[in-house]
C-alpha atoms as one frame of an Amber mdcrd trajectory, in Angstrom:
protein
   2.198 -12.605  26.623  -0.133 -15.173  25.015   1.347 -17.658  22.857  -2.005
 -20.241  20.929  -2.306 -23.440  19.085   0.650 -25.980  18.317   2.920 -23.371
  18.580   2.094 -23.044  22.097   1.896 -26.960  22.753   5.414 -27.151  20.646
   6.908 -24.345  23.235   6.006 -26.697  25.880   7.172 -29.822  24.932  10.625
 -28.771  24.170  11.019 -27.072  27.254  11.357 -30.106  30.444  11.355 -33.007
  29.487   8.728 -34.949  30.518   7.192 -32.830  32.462   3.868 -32.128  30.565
   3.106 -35.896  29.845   2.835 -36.539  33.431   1.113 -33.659  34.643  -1.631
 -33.409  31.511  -1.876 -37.200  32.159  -3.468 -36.583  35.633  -6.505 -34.488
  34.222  -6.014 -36.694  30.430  -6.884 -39.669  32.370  -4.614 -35.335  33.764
  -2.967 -36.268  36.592   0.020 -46.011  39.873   4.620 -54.360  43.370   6.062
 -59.383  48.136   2.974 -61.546  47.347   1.015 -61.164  43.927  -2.323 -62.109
  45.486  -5.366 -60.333  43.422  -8.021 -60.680  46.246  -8.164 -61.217  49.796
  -9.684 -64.285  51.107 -13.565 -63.842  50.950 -13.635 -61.255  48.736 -15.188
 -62.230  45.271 -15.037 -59.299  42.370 -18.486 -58.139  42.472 -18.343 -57.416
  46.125 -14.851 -55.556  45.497 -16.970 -53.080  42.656 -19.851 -52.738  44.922
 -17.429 -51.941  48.318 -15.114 -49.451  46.314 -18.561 -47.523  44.501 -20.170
 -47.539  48.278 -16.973 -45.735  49.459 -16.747 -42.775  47.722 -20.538 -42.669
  46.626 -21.125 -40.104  49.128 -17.644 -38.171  48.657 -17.983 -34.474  48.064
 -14.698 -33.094  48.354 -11.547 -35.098  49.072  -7.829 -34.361  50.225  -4.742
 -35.673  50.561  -0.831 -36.257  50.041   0.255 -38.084  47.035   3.348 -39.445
  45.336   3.690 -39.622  41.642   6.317 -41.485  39.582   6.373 -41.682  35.920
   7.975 -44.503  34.242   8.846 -45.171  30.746  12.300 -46.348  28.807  15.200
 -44.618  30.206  13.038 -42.658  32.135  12.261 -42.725  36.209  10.724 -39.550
  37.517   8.783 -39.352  40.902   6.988 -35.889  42.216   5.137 -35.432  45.241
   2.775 -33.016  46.997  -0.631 -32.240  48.078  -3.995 -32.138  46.438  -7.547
 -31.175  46.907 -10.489 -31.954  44.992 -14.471 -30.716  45.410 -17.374 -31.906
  43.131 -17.970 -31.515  40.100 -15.148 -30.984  38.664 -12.751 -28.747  40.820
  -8.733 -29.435  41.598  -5.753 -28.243  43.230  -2.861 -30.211  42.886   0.632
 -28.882  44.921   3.702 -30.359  43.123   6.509 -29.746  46.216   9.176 -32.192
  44.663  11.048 -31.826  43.591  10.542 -28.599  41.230   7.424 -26.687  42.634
   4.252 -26.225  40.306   0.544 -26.315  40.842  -2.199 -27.754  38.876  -5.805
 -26.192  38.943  -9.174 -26.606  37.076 -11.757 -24.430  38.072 -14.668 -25.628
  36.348 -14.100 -23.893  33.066 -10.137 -23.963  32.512  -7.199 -26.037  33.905
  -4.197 -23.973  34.443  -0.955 -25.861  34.698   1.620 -23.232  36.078   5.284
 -23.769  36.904   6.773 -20.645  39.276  10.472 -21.326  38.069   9.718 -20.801
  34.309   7.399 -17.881  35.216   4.998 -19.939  32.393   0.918 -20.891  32.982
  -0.398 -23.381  30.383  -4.073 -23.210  29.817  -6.261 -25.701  28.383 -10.564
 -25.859  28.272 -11.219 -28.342  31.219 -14.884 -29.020  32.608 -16.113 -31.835
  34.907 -17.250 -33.826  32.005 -13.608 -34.585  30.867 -13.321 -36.267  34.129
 -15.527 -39.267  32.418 -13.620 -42.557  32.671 -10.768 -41.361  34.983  -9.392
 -42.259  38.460 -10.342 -38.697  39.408 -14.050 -38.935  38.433 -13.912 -42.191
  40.451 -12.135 -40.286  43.577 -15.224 -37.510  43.326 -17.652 -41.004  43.765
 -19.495 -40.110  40.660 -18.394 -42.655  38.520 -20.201 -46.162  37.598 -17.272
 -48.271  37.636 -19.045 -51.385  35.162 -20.723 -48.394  33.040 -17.484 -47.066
  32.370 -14.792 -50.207  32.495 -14.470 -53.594  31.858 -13.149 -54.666  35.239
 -11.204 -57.704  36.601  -8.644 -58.373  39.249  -5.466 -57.680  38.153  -2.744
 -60.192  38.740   0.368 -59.145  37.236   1.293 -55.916  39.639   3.092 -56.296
  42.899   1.130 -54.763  45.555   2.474 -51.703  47.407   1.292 -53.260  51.135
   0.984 -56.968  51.612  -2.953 -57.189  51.989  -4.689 -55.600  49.462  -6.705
 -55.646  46.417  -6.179 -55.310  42.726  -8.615 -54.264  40.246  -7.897 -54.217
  36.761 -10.157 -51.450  35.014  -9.861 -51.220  31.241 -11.933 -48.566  29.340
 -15.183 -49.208  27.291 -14.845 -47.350  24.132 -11.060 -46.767  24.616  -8.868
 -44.018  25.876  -5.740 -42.436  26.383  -4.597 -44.667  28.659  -4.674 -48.819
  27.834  -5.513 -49.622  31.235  -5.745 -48.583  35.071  -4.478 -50.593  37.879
  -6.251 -49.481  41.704  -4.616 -50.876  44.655  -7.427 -51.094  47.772  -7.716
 -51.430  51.157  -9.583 -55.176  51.301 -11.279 -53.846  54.506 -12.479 -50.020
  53.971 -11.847 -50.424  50.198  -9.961 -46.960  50.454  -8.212 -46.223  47.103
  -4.261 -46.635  48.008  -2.421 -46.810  44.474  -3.864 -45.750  41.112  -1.453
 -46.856  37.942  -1.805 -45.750  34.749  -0.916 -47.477  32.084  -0.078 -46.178
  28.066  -0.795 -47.889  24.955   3.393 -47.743  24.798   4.096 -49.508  28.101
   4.723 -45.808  29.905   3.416 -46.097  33.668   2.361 -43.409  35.963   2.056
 -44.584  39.591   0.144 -42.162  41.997   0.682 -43.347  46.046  -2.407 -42.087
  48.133  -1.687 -41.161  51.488  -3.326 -39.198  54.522  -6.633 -38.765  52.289
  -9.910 -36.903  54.410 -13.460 -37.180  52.563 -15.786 -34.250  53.158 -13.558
 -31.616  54.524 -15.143 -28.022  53.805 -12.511 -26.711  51.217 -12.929 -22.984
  50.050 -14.036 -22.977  46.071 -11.549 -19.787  46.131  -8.774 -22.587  46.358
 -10.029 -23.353  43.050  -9.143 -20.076  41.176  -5.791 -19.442  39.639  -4.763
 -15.731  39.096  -1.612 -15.338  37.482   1.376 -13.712  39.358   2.620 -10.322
  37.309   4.784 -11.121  34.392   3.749 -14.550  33.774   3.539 -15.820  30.615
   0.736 -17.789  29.460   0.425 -20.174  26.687  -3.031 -21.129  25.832  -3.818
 -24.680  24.341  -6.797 -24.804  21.768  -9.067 -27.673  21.901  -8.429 -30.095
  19.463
């Protein structure tokens, strides 16, 4: 059954909640506070830039565990799983819990499927939506003071007592106001991304376990829906 247009996108909405804010926002931006010290000692802003761009510069694929909590009035709702992500533009998020769902863009389409509502949303997604967002940035192909206007950021608590905080506001604006990364001051290893609305909503992604470089299958890639599923395609706006 295939369902198009704001039809389809009203269908959605009404059906969980939040739910498609905070997964769309992962590949939009879709999809993160002890001491409030913005630097460590030694470390002046340029060198932070340079050390996080040298990091994943040579990053091919990338992998991990993640935690995911999105934030807004009334509202606390954290999600974790696994992900995997190869260049240019390919992703496999594993939602675990608490509901399971996956998350895939294979280059041309990103399919957004949820097992318990037997439902697959699919949107046009290519690695040039990736522009601007922590997950270009993850992939190493972004130019950090191309894209943002960066400073430290001094008004987050850090997850881990020494680390850095980098304040990275679009040029040219966005769907997002503003994103918050939480580093490593010594391998500059990306630990916390936050992203953060024009409204004041927050959505928090905790890094964790993450291996650079692993071989990863492009069949991970490819989403073929089960029998019976019902899919509700998105038209570009």
């Amino acid at each position: 059954m295939m369902r198009t247009g704001r039809a389809a996108i009203r269908a959605r909405q009404t059906g969980a909640g939040v739910r498609p804010v905070s997964l769309w926002g992962i590949c939009a931006a879709l999809l993160f506070f002890a001491a409030w010290a913005p630097a460590a000692p030694g470390i002046d802003l340029e060198a932070a830039v340079t050390g996080l761009e040298r990091r994943y510069a040579g990053v091919q694929t990338i992998a991990g565990e993640f935690r995911q909590t999105y934030r807004a009035p009334g509202i606390e709702q954290e999600e974790s799983g696994v992900f995997r992500m190869k260049r240019p533009g390919l992703m496999r998020w594993e939602y675990r819990r608490p509901e399971e769902k996956m998350f895939i863009a294979d280059g041309q389409d990103a399919f957004l499927y949820v097992p318990a509502d037997r439902q697959v949303t699919v949107r046009a997604f290519r690695a040039s939506d990736m522009r601007g967002t922590p997950l270009e940035l993850l992939l190493g192909s972004a130019d950090l003071r191309k894209s943002f206007a960066v400073s430290w950021e001094r008004n987050f608590k850090p997850a881990e007592a020494e680390s850095l905080h980098l304040r990275l506001i679009p040029r040219g604006g966005g769907e997002y106001e503003f994103l918050v990364l939480e580093l490593d001051p010594r391998t500059f290893d990306v630990r916390r991304i936050v992203i953060h609305e024009p409204g004041g909503n927050t959505s928090e992604f905790v890094l964790s376990n993450l291996v650079r470089n692993a071989k990863i299958d492009s069949r991970a890639f490819r989403f073929n829906p089960p029998k019976g599923t019902e899919i509700l395609r998105l038209e570009a706006e």
